[in-house]
MARGUBA-760747 format. One record per atom (N, C-alpha, C): residue number from 1; chain; atom name; x, y, z. Coordinates in steps of 0.2 Angstrom, whole numbers, m for minus. Example, Ala and Ser with C-alpha at 12.3 -4.5 7.8 and 13.67 -1.06 7.14 Angstrom:
2
<r pos="1" unit="A" site="N" east="66" north="m28" up="39"/>
<r pos="1" unit="A" site="CA" east="62" north="m22" up="39"/>
<r pos="1" unit="A" site="C" east="66" north="m16" up="39"/>
<r pos="2" unit="A" site="N" east="64" north="m11" up="35"/>
<r pos="2" unit="A" site="CA" east="68" north="m5" up="36"/>
<r pos="2" unit="A" site="C" east="64" north="0" up="39"/>
# end
This chain:
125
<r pos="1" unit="A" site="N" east="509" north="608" up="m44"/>
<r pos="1" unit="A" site="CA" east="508" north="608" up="m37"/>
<r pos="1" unit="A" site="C" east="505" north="614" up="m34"/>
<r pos="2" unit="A" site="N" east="501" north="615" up="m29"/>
<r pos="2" unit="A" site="CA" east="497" north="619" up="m28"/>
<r pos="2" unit="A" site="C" east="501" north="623" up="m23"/>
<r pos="3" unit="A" site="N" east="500" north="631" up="m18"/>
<r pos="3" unit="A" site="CA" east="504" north="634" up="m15"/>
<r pos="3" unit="A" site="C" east="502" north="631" up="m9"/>
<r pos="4" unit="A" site="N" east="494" north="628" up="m8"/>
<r pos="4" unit="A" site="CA" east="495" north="623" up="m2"/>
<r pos="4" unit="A" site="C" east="498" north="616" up="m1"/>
<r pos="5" unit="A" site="N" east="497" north="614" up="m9"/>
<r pos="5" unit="A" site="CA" east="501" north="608" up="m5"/>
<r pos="5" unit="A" site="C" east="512" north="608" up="m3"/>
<r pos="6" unit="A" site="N" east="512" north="613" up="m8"/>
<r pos="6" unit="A" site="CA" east="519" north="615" up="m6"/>
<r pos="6" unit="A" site="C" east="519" north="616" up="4"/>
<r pos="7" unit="A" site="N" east="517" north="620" up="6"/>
<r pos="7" unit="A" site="CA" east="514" north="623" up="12"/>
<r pos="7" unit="A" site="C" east="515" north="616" up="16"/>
<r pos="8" unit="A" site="N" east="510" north="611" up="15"/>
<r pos="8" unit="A" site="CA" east="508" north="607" up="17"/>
<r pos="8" unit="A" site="C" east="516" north="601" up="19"/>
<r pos="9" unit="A" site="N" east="519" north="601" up="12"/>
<r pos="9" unit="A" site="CA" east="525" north="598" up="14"/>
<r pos="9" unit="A" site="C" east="532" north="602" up="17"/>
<r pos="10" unit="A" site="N" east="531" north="608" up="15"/>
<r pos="10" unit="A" site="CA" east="536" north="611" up="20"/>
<r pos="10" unit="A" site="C" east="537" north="610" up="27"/>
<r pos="11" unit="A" site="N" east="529" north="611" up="31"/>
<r pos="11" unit="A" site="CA" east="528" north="610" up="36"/>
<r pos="11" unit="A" site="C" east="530" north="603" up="39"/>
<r pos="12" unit="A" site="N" east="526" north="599" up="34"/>
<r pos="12" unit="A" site="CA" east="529" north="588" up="34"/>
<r pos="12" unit="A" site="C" east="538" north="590" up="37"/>
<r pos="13" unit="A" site="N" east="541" north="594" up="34"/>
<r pos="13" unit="A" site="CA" east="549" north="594" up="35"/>
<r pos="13" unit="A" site="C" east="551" north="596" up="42"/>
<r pos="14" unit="A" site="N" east="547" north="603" up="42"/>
<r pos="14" unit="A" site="CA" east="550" north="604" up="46"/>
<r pos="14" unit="A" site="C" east="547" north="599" up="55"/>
<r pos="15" unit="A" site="N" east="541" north="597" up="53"/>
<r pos="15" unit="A" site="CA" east="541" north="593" up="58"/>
<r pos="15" unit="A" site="C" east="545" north="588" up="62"/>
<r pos="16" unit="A" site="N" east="549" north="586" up="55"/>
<r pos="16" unit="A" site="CA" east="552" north="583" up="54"/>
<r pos="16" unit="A" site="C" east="560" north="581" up="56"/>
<r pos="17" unit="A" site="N" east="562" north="590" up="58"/>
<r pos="17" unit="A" site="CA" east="569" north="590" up="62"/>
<r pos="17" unit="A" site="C" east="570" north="589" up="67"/>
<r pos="18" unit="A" site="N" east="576" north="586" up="65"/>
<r pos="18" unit="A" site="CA" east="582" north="586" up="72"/>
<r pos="18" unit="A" site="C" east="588" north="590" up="72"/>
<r pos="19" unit="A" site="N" east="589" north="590" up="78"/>
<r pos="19" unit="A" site="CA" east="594" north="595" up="79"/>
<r pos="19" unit="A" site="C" east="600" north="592" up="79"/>
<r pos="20" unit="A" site="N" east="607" north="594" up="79"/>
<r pos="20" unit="A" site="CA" east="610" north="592" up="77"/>
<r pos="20" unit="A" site="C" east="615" north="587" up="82"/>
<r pos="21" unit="A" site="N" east="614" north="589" up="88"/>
<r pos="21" unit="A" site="CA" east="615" north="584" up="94"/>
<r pos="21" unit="A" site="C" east="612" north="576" up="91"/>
<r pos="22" unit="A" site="N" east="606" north="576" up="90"/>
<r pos="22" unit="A" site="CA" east="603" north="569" up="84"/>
<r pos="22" unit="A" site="C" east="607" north="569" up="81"/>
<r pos="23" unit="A" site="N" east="610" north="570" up="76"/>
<r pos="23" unit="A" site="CA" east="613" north="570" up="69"/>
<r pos="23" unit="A" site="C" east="618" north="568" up="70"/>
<r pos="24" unit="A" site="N" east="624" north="571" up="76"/>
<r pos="24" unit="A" site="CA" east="628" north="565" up="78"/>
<r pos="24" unit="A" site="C" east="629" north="561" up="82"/>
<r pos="25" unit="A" site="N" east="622" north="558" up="82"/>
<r pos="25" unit="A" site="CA" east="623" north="551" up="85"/>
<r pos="25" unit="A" site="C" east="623" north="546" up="80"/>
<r pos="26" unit="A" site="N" east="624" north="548" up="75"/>
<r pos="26" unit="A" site="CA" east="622" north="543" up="71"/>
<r pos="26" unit="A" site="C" east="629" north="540" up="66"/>
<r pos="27" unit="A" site="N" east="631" north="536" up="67"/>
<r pos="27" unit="A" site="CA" east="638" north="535" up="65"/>
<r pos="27" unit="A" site="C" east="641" north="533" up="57"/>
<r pos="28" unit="A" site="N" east="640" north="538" up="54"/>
<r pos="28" unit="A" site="CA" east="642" north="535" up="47"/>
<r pos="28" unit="A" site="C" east="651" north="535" up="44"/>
<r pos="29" unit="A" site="N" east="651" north="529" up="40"/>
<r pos="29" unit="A" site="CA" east="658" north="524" up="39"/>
<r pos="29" unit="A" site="C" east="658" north="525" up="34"/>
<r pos="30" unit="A" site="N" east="666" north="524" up="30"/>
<r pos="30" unit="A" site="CA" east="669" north="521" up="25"/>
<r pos="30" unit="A" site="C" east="668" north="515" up="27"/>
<r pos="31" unit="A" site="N" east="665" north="511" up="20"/>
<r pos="31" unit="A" site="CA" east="663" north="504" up="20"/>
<r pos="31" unit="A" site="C" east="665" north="501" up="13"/>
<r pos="32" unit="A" site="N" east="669" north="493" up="12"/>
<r pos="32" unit="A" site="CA" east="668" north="492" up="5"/>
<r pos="32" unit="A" site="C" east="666" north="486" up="5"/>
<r pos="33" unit="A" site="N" east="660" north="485" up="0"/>
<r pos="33" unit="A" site="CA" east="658" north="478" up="m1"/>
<r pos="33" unit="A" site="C" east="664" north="473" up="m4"/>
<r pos="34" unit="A" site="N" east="665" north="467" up="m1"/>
<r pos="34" unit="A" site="CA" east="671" north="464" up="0"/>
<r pos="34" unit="A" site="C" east="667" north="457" up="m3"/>
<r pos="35" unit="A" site="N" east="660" north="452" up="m3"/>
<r pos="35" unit="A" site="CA" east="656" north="449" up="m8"/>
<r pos="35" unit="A" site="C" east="647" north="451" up="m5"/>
<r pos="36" unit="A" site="N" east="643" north="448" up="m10"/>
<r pos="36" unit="A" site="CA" east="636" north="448" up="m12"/>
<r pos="36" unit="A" site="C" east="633" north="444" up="m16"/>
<r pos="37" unit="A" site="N" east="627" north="443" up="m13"/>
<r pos="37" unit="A" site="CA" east="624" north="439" up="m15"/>
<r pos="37" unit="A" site="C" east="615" north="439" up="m15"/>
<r pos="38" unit="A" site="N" east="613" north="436" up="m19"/>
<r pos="38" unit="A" site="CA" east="608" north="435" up="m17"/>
<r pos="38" unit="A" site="C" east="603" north="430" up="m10"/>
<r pos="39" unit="A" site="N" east="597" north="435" up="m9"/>
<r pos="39" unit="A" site="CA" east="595" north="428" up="m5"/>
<r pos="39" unit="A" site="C" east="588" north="425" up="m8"/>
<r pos="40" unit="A" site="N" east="590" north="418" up="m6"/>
<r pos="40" unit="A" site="CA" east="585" north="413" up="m13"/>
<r pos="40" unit="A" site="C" east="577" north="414" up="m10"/>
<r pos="41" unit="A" site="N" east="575" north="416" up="m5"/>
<r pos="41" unit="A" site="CA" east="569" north="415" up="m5"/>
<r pos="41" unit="A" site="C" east="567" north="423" up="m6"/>
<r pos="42" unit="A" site="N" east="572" north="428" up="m6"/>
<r pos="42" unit="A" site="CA" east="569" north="436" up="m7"/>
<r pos="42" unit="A" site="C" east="570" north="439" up="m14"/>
<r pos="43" unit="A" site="N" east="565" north="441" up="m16"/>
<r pos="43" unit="A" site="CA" east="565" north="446" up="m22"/>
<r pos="43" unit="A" site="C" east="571" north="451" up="m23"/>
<r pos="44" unit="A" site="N" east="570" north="457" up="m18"/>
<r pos="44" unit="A" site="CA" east="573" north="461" up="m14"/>
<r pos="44" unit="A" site="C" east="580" north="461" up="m12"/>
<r pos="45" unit="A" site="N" east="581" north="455" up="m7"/>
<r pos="45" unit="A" site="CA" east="585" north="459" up="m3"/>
<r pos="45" unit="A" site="C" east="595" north="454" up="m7"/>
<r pos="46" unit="A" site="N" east="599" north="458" up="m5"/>
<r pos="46" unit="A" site="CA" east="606" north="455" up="m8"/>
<r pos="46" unit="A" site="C" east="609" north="456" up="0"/>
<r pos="47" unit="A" site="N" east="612" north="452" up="1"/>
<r pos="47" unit="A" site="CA" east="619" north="449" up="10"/>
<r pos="47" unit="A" site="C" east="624" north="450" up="6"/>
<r pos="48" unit="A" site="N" east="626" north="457" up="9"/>
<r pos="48" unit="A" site="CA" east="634" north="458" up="8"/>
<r pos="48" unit="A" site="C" east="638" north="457" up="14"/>
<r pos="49" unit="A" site="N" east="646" north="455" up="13"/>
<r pos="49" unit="A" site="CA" east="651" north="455" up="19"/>
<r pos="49" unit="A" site="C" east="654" north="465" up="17"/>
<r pos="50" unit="A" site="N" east="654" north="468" up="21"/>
<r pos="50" unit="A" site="CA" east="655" north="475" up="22"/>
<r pos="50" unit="A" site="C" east="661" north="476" up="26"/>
<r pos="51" unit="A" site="N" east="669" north="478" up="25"/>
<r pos="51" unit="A" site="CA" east="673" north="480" up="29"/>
<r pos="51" unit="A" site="C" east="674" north="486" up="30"/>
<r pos="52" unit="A" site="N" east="673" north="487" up="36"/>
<r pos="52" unit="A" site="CA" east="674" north="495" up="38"/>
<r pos="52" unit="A" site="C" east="680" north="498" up="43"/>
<r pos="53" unit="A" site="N" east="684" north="490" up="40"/>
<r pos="53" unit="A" site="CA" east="691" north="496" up="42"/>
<r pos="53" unit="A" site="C" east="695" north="490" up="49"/>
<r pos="54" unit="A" site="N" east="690" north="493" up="53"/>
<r pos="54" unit="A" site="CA" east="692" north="491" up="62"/>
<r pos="54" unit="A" site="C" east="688" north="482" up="61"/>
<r pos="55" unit="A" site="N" east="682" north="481" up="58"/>
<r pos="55" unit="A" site="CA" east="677" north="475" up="56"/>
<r pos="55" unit="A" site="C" east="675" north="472" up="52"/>
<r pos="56" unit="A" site="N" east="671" north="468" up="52"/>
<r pos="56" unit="A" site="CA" east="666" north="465" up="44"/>
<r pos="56" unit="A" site="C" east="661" north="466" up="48"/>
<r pos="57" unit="A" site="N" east="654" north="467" up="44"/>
<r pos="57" unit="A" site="CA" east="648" north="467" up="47"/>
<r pos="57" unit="A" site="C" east="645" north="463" up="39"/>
<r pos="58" unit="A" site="N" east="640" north="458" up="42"/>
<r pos="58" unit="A" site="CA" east="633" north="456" up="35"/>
<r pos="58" unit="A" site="C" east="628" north="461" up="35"/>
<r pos="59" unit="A" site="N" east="627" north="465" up="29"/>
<r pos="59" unit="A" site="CA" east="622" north="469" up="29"/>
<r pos="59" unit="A" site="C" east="617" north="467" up="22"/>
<r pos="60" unit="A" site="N" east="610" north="469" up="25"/>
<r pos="60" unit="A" site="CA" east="607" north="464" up="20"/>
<r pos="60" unit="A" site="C" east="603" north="473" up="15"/>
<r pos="61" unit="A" site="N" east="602" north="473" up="10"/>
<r pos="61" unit="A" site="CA" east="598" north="480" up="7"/>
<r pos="61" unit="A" site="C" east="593" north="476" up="2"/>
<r pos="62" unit="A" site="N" east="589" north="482" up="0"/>
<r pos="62" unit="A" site="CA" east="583" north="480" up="m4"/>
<r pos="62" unit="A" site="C" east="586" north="483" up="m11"/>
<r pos="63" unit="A" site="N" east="591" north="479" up="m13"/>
<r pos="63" unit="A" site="CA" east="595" north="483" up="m20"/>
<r pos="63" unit="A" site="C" east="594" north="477" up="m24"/>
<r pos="64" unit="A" site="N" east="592" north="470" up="m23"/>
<r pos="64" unit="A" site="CA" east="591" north="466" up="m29"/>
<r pos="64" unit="A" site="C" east="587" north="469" up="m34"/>
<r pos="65" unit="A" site="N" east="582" north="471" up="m35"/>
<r pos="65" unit="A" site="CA" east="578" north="474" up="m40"/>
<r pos="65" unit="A" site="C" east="582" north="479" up="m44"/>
<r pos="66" unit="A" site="N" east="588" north="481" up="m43"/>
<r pos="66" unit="A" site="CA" east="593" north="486" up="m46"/>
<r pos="66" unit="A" site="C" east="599" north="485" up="m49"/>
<r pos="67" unit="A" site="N" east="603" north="481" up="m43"/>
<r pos="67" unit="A" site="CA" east="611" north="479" up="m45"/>
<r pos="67" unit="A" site="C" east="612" north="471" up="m45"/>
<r pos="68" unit="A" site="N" east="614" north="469" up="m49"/>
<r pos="68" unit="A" site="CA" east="616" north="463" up="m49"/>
<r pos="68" unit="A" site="C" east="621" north="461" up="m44"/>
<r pos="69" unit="A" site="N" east="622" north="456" up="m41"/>
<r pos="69" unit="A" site="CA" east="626" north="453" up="m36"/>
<r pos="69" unit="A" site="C" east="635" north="456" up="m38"/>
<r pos="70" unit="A" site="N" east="636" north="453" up="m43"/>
<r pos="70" unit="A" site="CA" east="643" north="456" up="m46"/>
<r pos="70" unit="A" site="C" east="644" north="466" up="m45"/>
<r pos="71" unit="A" site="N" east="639" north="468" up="m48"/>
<r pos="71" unit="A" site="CA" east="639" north="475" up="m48"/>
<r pos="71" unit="A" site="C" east="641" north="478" up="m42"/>
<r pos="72" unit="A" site="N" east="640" north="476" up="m37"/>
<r pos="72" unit="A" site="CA" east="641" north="481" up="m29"/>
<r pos="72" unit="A" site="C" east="646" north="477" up="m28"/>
<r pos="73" unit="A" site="N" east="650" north="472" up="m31"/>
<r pos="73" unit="A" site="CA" east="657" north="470" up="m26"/>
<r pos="73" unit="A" site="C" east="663" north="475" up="m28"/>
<r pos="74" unit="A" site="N" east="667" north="476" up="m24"/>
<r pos="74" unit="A" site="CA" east="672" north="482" up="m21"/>
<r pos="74" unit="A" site="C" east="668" north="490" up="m23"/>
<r pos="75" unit="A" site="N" east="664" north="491" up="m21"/>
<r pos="75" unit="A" site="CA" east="661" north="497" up="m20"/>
<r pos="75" unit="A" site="C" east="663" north="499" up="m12"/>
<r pos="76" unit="A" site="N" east="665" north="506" up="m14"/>
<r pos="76" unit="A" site="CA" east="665" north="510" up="m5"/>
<r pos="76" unit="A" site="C" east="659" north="513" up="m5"/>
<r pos="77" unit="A" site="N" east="654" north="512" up="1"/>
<r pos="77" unit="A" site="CA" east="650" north="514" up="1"/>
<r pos="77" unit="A" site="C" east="649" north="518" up="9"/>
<r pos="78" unit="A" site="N" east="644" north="522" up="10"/>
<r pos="78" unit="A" site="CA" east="642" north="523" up="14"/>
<r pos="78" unit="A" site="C" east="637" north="520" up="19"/>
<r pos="79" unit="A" site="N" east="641" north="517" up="26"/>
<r pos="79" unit="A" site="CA" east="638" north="512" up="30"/>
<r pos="79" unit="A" site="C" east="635" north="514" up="36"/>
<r pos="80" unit="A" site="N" east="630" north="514" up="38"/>
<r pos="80" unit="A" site="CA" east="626" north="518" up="44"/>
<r pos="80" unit="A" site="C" east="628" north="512" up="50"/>
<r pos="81" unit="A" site="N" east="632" north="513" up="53"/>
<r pos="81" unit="A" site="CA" east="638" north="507" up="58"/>
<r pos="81" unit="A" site="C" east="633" north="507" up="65"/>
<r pos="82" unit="A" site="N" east="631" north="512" up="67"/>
<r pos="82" unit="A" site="CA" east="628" north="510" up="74"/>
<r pos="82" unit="A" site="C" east="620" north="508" up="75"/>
<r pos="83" unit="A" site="N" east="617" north="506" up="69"/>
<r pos="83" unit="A" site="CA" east="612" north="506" up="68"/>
<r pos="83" unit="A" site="C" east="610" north="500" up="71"/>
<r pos="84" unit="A" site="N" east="606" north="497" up="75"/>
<r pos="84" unit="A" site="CA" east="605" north="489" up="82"/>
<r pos="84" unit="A" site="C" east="604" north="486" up="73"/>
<r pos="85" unit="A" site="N" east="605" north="479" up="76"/>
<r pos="85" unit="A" site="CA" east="605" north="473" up="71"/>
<r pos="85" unit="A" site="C" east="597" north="472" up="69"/>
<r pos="86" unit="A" site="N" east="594" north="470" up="63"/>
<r pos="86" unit="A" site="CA" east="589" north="468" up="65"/>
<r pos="86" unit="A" site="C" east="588" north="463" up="59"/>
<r pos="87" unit="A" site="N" east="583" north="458" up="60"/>
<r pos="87" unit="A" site="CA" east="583" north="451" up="55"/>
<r pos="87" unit="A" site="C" east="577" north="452" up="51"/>
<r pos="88" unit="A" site="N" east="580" north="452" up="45"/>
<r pos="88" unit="A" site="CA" east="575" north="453" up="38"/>
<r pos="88" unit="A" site="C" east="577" north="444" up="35"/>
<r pos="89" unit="A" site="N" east="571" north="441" up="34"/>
<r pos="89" unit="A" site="CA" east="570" north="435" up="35"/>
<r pos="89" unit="A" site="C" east="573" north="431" up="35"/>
<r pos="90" unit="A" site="N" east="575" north="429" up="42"/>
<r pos="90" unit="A" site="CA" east="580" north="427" up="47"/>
<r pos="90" unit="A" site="C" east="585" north="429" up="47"/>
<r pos="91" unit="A" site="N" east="588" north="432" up="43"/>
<r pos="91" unit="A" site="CA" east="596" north="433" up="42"/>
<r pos="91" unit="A" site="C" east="598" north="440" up="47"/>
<r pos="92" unit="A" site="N" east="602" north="439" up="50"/>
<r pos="92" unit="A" site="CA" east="605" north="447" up="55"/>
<r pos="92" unit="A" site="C" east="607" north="452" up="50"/>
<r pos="93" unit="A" site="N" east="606" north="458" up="49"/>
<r pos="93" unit="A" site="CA" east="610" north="463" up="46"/>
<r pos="93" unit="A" site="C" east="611" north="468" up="51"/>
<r pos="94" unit="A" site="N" east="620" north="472" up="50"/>
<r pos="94" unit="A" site="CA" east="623" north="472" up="56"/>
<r pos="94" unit="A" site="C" east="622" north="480" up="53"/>
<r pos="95" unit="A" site="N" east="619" north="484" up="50"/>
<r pos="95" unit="A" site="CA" east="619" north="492" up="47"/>
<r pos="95" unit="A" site="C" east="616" north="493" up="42"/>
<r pos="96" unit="A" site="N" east="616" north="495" up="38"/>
<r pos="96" unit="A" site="CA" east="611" north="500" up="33"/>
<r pos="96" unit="A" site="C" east="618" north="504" up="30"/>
<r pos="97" unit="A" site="N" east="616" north="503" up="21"/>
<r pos="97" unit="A" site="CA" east="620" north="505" up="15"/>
<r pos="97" unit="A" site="C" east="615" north="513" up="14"/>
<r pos="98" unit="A" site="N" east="618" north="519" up="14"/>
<r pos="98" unit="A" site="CA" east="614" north="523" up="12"/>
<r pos="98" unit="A" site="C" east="614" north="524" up="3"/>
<r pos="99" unit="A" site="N" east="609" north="527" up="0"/>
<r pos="99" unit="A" site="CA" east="607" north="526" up="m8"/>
<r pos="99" unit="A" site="C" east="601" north="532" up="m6"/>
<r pos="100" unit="A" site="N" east="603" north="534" up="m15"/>
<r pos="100" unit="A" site="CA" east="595" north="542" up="m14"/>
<r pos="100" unit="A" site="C" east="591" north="539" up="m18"/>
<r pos="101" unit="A" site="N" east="587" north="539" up="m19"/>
<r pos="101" unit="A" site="CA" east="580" north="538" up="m22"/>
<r pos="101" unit="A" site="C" east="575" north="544" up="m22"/>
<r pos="102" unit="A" site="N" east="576" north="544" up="m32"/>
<r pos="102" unit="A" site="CA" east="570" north="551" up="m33"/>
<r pos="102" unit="A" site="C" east="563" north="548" up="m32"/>
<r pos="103" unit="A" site="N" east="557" north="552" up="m30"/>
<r pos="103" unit="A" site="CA" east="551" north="551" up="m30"/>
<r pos="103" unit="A" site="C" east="550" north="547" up="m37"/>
<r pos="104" unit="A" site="N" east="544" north="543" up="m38"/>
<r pos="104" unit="A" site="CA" east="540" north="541" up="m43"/>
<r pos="104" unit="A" site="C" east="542" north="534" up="m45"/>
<r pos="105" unit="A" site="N" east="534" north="532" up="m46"/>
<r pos="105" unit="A" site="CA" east="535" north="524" up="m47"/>
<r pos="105" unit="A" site="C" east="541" north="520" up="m54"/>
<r pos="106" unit="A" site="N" east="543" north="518" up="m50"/>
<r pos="106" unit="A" site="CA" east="549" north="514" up="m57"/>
<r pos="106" unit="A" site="C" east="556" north="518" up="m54"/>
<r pos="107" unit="A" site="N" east="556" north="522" up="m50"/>
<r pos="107" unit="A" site="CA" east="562" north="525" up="m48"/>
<r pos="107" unit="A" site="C" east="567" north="522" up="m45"/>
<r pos="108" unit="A" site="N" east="574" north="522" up="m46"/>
<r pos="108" unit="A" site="CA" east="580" north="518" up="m48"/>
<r pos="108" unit="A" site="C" east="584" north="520" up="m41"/>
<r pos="109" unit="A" site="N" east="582" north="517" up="m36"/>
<r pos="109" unit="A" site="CA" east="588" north="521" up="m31"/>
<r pos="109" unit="A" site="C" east="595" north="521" up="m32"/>
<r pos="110" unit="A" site="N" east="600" north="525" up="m30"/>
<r pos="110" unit="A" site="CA" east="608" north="526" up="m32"/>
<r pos="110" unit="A" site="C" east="612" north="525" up="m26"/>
<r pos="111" unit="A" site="N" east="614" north="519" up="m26"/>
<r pos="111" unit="A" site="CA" east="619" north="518" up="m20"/>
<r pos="111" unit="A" site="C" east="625" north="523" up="m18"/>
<r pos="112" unit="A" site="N" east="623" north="525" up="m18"/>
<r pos="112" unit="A" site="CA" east="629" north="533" up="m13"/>
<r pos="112" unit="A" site="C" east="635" north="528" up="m12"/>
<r pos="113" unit="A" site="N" east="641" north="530" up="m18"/>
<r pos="113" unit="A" site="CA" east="648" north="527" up="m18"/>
<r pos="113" unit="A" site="C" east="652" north="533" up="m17"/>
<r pos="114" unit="A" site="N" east="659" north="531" up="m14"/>
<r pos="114" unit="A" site="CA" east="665" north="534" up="m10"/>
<r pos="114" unit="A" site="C" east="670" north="536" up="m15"/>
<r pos="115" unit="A" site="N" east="675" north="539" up="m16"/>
<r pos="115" unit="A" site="CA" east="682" north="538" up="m20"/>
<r pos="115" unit="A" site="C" east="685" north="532" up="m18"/>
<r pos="116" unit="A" site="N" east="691" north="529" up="m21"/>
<r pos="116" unit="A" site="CA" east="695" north="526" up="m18"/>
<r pos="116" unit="A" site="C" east="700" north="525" up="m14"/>
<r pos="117" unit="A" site="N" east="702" north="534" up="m11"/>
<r pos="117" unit="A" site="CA" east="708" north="535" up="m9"/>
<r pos="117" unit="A" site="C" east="705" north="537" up="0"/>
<r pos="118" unit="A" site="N" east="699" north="535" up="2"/>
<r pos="118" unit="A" site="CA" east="696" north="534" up="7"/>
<r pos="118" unit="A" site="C" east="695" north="529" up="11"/>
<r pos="119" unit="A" site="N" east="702" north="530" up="18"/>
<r pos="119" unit="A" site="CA" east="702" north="523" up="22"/>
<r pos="119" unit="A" site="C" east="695" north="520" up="24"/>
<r pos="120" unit="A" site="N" east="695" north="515" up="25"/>
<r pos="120" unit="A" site="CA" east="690" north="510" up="26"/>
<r pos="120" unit="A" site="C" east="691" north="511" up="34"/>
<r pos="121" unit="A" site="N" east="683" north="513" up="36"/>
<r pos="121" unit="A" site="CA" east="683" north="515" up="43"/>
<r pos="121" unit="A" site="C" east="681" north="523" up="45"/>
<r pos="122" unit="A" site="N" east="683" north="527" up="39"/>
<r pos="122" unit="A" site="CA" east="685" north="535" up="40"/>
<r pos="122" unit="A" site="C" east="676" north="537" up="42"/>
<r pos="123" unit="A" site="N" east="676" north="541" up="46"/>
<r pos="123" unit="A" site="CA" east="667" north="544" up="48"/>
<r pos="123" unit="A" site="C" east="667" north="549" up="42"/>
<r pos="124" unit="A" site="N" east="660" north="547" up="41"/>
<r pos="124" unit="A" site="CA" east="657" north="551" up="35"/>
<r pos="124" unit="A" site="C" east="653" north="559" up="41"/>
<r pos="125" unit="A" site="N" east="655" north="564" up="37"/>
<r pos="125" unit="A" site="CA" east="652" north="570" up="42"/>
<r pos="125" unit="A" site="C" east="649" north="575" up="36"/>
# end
């Protein structure tokens, strides 16, 4: 990597920021997947039933190519709670599962999981 394109992505970043007033509006949970499944006409996407303690929410992820439907069930994971509903084909998803992903093609993202001694519901900070 050259000293320009370092440069070039530092500045991508910091355009990038928010402050922190942004950062708490964003509401992240204790969540454990409770079932999962596949959906028949997606590659991609897995419907899990997610309880965060106070609720259940369906939340739909692009982890088919990763985890097996079995694999994610009773995992505590981290849930993005306030995020507006949106339908990925047809189906409503009520939040977003956070997972890191390294750069590079073939790259395995990692569902970001909890301990178990983390009530369901608890805000992630």
């Amino acid at each position: 990597m050259t000293e320009e394109t370092k440069n070039a992505e530092t500045e991508a970043a910091v355009d990038n920021s928010i402050d922190i007033e942004q950062f708490m509006k964003v509401d992240l949970r204790v969540g454990k997947i409770l079932s999962c499944e596949r959906i028949p006409k997606s590659k991609k996407l897995l419907k899990m039933e997610v309880d965060l303690g106070f609720e259940k929410r369906q939340i739909l992820a692009g982890m088919a190519p990763y985890y097996l439907p079995e694999e994610m069930l009773g995992r505590r994971v981290v849930v993005v709670a306030n995020l507006k509903p949106a339908k990925l084909m047809g189906i409503e998803s009520q939040g977003m599962l956070l997972a890191a992903s390294p750069e590079g093609e073939g790259a395995v993202p990692a569902l970001i999981t909890l301990p178990e001694g983390l009530p369901l519901g608890s805000k992630v900070r």
